[in-house]
N, C-alpha and C positions, 0 to 999 in steps of 0.2 A: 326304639322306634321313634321316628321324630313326628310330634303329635300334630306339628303343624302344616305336616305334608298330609295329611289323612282328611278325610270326606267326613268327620264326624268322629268321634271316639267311639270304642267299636262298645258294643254292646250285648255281643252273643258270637258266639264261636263254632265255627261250621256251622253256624245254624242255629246254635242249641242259644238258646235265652241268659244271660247273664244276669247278676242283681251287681251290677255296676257300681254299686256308689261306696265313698272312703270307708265308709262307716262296718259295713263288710266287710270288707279288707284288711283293714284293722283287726279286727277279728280274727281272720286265717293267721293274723301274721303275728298275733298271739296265741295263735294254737299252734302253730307249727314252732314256737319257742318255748312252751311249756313242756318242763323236761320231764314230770307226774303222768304226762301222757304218752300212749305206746303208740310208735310212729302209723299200725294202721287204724289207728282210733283218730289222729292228728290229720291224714290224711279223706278220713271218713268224716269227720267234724267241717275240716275249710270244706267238703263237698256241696257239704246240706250250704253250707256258710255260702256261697257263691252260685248256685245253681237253686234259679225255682222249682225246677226238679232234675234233680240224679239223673242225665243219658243213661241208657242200659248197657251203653260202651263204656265201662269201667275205664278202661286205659285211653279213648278219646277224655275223657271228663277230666283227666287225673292231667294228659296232660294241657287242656284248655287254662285246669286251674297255673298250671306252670310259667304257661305261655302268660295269661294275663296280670297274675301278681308279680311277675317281672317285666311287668307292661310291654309284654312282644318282644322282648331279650331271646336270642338266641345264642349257643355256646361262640359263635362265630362274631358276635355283637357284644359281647363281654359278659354273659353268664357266665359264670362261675362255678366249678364244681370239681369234686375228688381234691387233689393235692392242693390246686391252687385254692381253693376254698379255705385249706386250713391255715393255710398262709395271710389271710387276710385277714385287716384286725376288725375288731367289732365298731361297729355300725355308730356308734357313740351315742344313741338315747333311746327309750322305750317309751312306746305309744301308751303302755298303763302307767308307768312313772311320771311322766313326761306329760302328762297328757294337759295339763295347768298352764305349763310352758307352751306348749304349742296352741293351743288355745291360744293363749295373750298372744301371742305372735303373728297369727293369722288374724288379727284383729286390728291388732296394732300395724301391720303393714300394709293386709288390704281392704280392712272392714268390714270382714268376712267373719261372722259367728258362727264356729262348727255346730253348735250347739241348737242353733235354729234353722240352720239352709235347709231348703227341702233335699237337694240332689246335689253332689258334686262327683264327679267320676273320678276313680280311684287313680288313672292317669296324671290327670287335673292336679290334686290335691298333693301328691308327690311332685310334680314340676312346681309349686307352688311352695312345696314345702324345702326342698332342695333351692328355691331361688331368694328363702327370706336373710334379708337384709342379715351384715356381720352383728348388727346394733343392737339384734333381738335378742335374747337375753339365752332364750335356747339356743341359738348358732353358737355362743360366747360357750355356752356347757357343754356343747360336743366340742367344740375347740379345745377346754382344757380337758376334756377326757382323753381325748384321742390326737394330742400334740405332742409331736417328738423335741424329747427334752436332750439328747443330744446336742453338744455345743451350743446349750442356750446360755446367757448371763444367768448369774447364782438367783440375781434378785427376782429377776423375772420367774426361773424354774422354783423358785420358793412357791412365790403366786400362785403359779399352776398347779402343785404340788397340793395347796390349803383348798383351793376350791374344785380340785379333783377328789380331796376328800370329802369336802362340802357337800358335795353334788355326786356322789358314787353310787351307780347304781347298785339296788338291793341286794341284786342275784346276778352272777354273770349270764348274761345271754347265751344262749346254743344256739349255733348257727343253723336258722332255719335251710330243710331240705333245697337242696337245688332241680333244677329242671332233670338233670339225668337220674335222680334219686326217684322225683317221684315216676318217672317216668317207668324203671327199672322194679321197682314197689308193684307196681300197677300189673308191670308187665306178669313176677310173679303172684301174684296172688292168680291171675286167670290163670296162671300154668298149673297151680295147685287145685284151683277149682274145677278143672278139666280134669286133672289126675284122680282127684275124688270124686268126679260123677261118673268116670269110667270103672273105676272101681265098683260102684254101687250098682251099676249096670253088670260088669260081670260076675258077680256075687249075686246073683238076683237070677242069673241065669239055670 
């Protein structure tokens, strides 16, 4: 969605109140890559993470979070998800790795200290962070991670090679859920939890 056709960056979904800022964000989109985590703990963790309070519509919330950590991506806008998902390579840096690099960089470009802003909207902060200059030291580390060495010069794909070991990250990432995942997740758990209250209901009888 293009942020600068909009009345405002959105703030709450159908209604419901959002905690808007990068800092949150950040957050879900480290729990939804932590692989120690079971996807509906992952998905119960970004909830509390993005919502001052849980809707009691499981499956609206579930997919508010979808819609907004893909800042209003829809499959038809280029969400991603099932086959094409795994075809796509990773992302090239991590918000806990990373996090030094991106600092100095939103600093160095626009004077921007994550560290003290009060609010920046998670929309914001990714167009922000997506537009920093090739010169910042993090553009240059997702470059050589995620640079196709195919018919490069020897000398060059050397380079790339030393400071993609350099700079490797710790753990490979999993590819956080997509909008049809969590959407699908959502959808089953209510159909189990309907199954098990009708149960307990005819057993009861």
């Amino acid at each position: 969605m293009n942020i600068l056709l909009l009345g405002g960056l959105p703030e709450e979904y159908e209604g419901i109140p959002l905690s808007a800022d990068f800092r949150n964000m950040i957050q879900v989109d480290l729990i939804l890559h932590d692989e120690e985590v079971s996807e509906y703990e992952k998905i119960l963790a970004a909830l509390y993470q993005l919502y001052p309070e849980i809707p009691i519509d499981i499956q609206k919330a579930v997919e508010g979070l979808a819609w907004f950590y893909s800042r209003g991506k829809t499959d038809s806008e280029g969400e991603v998800s099932g086959e094409k998902a795994r075809k796509e390579p990773e992302k090239g840096f991590s918000f806990d790795q990373d996090a030094n690099l991106i600092y100095a960089a939103f600093y160095e470009a626009y004077g921007i200290s994550l560290t003290t802003i009060e609010f920046l909207h998670w929309w914001e902060f990714m167009a922000l962070f997506e537009g920093l200059p090739e010169t910042t030291l993090i553009q240059r580390v997702i470059y050589w991670r995620t640079a196709d060495l195919t018919g490069m010069p020897k000398q060059e794909r050397k380079h790339i090679l030393k400071m993609r070991k350099l700079f490797a990250l710790k753990e490979p990432e999993k590819r956080p859920l997509s909008v049809e995942e969590l959407n699908q997740q959502a959808k089953d758990r209510v159909a189990r939890r309907f199954e098990e209250a009708q149960a307990a209901v005819e057993n009861g009888k």
